[in-house]
N, CA, C and O atoms as a DFTB+ gen file, in Angstrom:
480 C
 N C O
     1  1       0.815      -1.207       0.000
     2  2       0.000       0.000       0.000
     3  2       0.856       1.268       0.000
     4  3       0.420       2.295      -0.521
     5  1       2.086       1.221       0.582
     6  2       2.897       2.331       0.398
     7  2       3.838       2.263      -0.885
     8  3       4.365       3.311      -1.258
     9  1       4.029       1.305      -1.445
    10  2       4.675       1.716      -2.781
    11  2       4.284       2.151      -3.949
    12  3       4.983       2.720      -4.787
    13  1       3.040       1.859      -4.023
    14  2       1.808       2.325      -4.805
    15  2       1.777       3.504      -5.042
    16  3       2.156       3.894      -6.146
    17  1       1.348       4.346      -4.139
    18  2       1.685       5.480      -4.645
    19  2       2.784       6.521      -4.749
    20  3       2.730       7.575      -5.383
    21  1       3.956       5.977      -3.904
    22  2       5.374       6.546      -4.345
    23  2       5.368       6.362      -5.727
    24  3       5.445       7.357      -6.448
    25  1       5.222       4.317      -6.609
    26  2       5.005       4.800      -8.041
    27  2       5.129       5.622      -8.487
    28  3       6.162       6.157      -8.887
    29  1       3.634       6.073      -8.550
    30  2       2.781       7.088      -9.033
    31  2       3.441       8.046      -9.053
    32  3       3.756       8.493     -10.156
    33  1       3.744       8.495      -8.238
    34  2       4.505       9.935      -7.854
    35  2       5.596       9.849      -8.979
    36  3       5.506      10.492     -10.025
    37  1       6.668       8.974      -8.670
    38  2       7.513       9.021      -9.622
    39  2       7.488       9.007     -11.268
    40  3       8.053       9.621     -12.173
    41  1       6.545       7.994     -11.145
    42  2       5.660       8.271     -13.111
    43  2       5.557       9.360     -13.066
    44  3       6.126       9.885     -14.023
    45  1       5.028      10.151     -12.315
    46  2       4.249      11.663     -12.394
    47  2       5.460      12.982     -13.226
    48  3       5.520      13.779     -14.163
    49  1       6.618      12.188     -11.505
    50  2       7.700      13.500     -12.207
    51  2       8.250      13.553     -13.594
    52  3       8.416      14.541     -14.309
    53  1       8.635      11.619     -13.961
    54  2       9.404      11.286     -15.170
    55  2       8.070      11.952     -16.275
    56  3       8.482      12.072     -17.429
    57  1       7.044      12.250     -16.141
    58  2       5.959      13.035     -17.113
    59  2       6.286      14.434     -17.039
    60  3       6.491      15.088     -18.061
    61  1       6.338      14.850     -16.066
    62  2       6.421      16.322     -15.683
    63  2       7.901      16.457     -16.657
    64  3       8.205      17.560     -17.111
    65  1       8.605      15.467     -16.870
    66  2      10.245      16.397     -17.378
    67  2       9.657      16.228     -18.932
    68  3      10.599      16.470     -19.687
    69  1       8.552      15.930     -19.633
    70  2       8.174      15.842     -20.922
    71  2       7.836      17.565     -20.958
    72  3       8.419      18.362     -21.693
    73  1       6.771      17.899     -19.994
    74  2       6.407      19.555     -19.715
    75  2       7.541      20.416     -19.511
    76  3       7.361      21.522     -20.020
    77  1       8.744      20.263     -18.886
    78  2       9.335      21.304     -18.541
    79  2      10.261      20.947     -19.922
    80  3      10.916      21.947     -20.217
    81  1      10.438      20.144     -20.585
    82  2      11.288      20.334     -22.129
    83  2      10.419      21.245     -22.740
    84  3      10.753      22.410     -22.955
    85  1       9.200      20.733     -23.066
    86  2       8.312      21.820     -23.822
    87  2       8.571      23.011     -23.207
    88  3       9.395      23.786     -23.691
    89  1       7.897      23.290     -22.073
    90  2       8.420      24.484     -22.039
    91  2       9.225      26.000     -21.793
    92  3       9.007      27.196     -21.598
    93  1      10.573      24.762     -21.999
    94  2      11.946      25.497     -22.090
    95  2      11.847      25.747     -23.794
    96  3      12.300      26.832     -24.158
    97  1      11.289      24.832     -24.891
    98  2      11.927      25.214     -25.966
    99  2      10.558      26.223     -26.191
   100  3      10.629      26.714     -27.318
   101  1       9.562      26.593     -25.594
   102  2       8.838      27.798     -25.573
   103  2       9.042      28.810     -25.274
   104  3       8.606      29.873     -25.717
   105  1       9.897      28.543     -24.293
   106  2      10.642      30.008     -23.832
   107  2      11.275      30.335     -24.554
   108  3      11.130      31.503     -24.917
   109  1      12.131      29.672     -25.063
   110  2      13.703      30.130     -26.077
   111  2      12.910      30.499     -27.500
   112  3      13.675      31.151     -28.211
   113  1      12.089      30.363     -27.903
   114  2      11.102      30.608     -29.067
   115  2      10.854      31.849     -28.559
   116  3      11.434      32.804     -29.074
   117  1       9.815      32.088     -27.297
   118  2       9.119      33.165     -27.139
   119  2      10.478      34.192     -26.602
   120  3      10.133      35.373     -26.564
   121  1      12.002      33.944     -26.170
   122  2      12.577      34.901     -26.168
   123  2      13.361      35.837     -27.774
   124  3      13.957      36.909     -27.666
   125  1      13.212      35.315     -28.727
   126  2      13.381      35.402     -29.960
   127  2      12.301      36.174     -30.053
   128  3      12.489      37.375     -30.247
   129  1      11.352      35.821     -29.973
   130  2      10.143      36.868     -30.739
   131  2      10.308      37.847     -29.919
   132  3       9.947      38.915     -30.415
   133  1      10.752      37.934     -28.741
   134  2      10.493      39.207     -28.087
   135  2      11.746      40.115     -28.769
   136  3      11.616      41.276     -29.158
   137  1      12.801      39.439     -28.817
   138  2      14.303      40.020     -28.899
   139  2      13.811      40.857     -30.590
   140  3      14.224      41.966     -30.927
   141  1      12.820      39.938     -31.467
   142  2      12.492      40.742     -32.786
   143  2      11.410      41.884     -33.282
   144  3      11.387      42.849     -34.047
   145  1      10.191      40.919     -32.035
   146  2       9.308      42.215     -31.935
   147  2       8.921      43.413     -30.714
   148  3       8.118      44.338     -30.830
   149  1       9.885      43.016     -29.363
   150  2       9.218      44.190     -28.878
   151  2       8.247      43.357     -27.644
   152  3       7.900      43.919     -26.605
   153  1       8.022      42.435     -27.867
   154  2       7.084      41.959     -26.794
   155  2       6.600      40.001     -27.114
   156  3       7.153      39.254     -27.921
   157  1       5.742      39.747     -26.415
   158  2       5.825      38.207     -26.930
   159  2       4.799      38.057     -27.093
   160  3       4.106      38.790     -26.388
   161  1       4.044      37.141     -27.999
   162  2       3.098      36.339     -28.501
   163  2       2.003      35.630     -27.533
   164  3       2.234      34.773     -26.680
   165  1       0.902      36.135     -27.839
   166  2      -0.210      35.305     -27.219
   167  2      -0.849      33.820     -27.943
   168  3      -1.695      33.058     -27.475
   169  1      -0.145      33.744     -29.173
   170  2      -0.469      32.969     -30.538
   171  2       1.094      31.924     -30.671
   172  3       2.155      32.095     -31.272
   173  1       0.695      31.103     -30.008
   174  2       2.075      30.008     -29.980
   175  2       2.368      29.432     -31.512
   176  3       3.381      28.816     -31.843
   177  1       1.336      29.747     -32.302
   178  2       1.438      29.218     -33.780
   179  2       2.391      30.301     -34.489
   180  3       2.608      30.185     -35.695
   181  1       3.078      31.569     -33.600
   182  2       3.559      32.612     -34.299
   183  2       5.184      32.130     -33.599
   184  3       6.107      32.877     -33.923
   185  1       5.385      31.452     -33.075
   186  2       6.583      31.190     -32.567
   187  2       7.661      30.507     -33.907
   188  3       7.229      29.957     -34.920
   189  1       8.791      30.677     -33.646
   190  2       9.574      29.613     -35.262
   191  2      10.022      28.408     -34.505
   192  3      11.231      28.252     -34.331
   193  1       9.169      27.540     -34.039
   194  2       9.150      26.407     -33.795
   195  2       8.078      25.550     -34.241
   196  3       6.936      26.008     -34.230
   197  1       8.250      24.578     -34.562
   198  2       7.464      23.366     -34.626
   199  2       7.193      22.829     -33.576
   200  3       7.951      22.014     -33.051
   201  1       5.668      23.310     -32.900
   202  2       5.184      23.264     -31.611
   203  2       3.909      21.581     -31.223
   204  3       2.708      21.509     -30.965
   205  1       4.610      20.913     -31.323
   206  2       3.663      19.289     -31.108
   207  2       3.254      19.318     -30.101
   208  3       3.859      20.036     -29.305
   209  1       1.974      18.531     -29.584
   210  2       1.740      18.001     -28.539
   211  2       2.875      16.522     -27.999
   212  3       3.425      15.663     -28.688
   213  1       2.872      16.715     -26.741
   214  2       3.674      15.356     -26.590
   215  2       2.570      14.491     -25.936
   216  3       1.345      14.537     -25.827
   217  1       3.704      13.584     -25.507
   218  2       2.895      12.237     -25.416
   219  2       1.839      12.297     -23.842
   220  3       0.946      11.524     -23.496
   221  1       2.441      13.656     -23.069
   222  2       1.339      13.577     -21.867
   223  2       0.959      14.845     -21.893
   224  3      -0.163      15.043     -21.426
   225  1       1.300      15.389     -22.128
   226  2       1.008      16.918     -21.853
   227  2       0.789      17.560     -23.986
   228  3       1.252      17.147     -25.050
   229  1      -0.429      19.035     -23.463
   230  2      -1.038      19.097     -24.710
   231  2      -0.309      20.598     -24.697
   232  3      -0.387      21.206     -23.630
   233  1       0.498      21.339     -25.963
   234  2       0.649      22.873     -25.714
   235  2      -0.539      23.471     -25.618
   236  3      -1.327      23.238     -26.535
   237  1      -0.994      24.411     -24.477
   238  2      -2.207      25.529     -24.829
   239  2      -1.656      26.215     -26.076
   240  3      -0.458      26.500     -26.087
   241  1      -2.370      26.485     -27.055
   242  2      -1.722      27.661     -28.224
   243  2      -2.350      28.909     -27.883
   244  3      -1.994      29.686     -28.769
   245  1      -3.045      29.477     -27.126
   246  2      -3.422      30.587     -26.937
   247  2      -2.880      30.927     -25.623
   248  3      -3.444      30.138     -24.865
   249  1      -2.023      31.735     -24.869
   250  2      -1.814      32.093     -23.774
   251  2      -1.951      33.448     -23.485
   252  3      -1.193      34.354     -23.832
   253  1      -3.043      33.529     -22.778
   254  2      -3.547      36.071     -22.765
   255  2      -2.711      36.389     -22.048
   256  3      -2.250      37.482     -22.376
   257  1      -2.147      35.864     -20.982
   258  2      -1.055      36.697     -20.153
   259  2      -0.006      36.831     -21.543
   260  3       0.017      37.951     -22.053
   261  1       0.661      36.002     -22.035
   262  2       1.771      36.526     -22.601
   263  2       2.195      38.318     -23.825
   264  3       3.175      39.010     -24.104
   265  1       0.820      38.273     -24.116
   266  2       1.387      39.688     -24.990
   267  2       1.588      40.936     -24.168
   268  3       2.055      41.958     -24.670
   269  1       1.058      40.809     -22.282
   270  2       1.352      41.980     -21.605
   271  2       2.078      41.488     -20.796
   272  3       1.761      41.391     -19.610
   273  1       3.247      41.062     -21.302
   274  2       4.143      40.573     -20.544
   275  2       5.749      40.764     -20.485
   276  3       6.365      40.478     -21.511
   277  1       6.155      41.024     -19.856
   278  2       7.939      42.131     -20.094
   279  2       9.302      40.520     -19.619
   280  3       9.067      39.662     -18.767
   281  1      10.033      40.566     -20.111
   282  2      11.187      39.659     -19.601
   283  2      11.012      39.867     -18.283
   284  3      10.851      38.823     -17.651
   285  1      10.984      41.156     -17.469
   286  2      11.030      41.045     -15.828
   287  2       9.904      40.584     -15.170
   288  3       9.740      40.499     -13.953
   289  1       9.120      40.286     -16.083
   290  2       7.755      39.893     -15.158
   291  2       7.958      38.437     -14.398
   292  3       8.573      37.488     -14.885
   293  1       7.318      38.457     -13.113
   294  2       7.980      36.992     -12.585
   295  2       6.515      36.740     -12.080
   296  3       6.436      36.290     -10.936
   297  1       5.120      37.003     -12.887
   298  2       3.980      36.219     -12.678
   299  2       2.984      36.108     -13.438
   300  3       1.876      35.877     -12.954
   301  1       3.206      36.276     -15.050
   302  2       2.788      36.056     -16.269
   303  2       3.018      34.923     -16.996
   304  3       4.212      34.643     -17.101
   305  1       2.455      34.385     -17.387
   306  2       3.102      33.048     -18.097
   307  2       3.113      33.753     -19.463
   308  3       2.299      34.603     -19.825
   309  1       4.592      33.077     -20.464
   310  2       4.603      33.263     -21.633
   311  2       4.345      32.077     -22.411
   312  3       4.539      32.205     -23.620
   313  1       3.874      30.730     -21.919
   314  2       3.537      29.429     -22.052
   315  2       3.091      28.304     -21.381
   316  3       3.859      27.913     -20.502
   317  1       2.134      27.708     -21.530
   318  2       1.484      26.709     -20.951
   319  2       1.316      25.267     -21.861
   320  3       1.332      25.184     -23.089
   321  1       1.136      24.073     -20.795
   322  2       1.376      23.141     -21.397
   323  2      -0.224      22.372     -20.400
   324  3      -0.591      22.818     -19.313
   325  1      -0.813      21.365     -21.032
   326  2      -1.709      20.664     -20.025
   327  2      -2.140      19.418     -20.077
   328  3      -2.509      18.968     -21.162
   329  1      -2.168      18.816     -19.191
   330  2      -1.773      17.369     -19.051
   331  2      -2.951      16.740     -19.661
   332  3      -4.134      17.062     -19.557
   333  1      -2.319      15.631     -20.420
   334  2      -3.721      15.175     -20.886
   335  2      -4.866      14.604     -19.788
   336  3      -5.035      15.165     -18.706
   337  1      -5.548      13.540     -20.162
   338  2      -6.878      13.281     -19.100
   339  2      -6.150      11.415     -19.254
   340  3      -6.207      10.703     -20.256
   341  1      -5.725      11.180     -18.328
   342  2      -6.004       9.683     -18.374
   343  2      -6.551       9.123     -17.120
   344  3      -6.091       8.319     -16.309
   345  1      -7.282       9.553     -17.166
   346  2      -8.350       9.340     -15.824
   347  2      -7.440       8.490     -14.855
   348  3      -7.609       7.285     -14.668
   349  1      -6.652       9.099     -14.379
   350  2      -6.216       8.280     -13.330
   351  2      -5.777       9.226     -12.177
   352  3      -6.155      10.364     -12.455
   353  1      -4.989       9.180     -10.748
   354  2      -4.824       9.915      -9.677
   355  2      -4.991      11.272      -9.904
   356  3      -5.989      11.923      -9.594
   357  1      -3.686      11.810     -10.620
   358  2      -3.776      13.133     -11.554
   359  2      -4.423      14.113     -12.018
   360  3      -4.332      15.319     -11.792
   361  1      -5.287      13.342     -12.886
   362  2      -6.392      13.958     -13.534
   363  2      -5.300      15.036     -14.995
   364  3      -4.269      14.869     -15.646
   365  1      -6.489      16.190     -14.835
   366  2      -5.315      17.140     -16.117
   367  2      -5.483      18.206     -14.915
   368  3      -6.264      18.318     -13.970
   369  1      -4.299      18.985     -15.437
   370  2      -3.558      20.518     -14.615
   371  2      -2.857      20.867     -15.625
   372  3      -2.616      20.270     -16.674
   373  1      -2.427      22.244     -15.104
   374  2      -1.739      23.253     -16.702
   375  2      -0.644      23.495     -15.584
   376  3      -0.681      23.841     -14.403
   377  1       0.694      23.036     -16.805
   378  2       2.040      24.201     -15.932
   379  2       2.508      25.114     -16.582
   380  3       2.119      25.135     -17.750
   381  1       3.333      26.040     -16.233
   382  2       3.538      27.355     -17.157
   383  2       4.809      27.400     -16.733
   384  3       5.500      26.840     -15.883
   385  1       4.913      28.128     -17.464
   386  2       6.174      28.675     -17.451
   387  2       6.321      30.282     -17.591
   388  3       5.626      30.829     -18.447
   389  1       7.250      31.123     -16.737
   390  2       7.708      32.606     -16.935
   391  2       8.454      33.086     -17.786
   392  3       8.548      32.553     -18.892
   393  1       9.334      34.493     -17.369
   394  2      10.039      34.414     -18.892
   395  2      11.161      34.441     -18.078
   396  3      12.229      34.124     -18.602
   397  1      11.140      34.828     -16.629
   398  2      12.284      33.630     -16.215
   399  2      13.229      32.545     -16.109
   400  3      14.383      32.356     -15.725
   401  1      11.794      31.608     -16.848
   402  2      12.450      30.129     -16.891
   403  2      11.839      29.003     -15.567
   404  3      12.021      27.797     -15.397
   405  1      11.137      29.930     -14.860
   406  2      10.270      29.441     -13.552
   407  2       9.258      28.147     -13.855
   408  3       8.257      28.752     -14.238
   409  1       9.085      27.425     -13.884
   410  2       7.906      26.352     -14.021
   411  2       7.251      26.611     -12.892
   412  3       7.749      26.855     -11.793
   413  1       5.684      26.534     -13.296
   414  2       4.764      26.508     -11.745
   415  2       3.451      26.544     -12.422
   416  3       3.063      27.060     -13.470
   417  1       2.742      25.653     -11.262
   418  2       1.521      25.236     -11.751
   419  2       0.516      25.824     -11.147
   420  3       0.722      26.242     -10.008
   421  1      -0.789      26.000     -11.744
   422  2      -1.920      26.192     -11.799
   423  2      -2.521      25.997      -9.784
   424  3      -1.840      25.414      -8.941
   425  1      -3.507      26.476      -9.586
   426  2      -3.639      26.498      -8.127
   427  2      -4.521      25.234      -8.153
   428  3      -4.960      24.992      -7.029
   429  1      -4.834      24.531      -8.907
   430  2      -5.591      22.917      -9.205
   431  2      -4.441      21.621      -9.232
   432  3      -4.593      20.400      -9.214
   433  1      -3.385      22.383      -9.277
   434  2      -2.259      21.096      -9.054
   435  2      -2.680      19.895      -7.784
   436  3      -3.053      20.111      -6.631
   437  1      -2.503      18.847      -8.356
   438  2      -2.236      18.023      -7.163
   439  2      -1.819      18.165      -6.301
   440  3      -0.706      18.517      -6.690
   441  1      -1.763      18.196      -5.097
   442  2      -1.358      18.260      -3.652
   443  2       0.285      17.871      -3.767
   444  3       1.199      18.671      -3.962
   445  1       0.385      16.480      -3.597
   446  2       1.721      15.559      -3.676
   447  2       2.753      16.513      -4.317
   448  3       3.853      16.683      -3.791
   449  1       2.254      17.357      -5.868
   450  2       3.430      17.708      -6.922
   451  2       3.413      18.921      -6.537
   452  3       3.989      19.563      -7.415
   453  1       2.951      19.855      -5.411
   454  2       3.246      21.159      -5.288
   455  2       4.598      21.155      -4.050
   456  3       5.086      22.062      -3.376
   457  1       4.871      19.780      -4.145
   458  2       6.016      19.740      -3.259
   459  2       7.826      20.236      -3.932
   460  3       8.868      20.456      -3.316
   461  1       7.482      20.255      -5.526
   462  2       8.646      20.094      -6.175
   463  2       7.973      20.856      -7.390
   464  3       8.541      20.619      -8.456
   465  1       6.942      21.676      -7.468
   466  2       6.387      22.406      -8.309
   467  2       5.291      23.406      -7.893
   468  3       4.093      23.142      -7.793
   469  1       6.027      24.888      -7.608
   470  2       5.656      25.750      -6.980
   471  2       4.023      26.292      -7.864
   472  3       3.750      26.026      -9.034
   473  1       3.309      26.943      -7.067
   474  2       1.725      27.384      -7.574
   475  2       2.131      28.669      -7.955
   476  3       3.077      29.360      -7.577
   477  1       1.289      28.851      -8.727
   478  2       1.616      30.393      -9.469
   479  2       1.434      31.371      -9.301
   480  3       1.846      32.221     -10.090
């Protein structure tokens, strides 16, 4: 009964490092557009990346915080990612990312993962 959900937990994080690749190469996209236009993109389809869903987590392509959003801002997301639904412990939650480089999730995060993934 206690290894069970340590598991879990650990599946959880080895998923979570699928989200924080995405969105590091969102950031480095969305710091380019800023470095060309002046500010960043609410329209992830405007980024020069080839932006996929992965295998657990879905990109949001629309993010509204990001076009009023400055490199110093440290509570805007310039990207979001959200977990798919496989009906299991989990459920779906959105993590984001700053233009920091900060990962942090949604105030619906699981309990367990706000131990190693700060709320936003």
């Amino acid at each position: 009964s206690i290894a069970g959900p340590m598991y879990f937990k650990t599946v959880e994080r080895a998923r979570i490092a699928e989200a924080r690749r995405m969105l590091g190469m969102i950031r480095m996209a969305q710091m380019r557009y800023y470095a060309e236009h002046g500010q960043f993109t609410s329209n992830m389809n405007e980024l020069d990346i080839d932006i996929v869903d992965g295998k657990y987590f879905n990109i949001v392509r629309t993010v509204s915080t990001a076009s009023g959003t400055t490199p110093n801002s440290t509570n805007k997301a310039i990207g979001e990612v959200k977990r798919k639904d496989f009906q299991d412990t989990y459920g779906t939650y959105t993590l984001k990312i700053l233009p920091n480089g900060k990962v942090c999730g949604e105030s619906g995060l699981p309990a367990d993962l706000k131990k190693f993934i700060p709320t936003c």
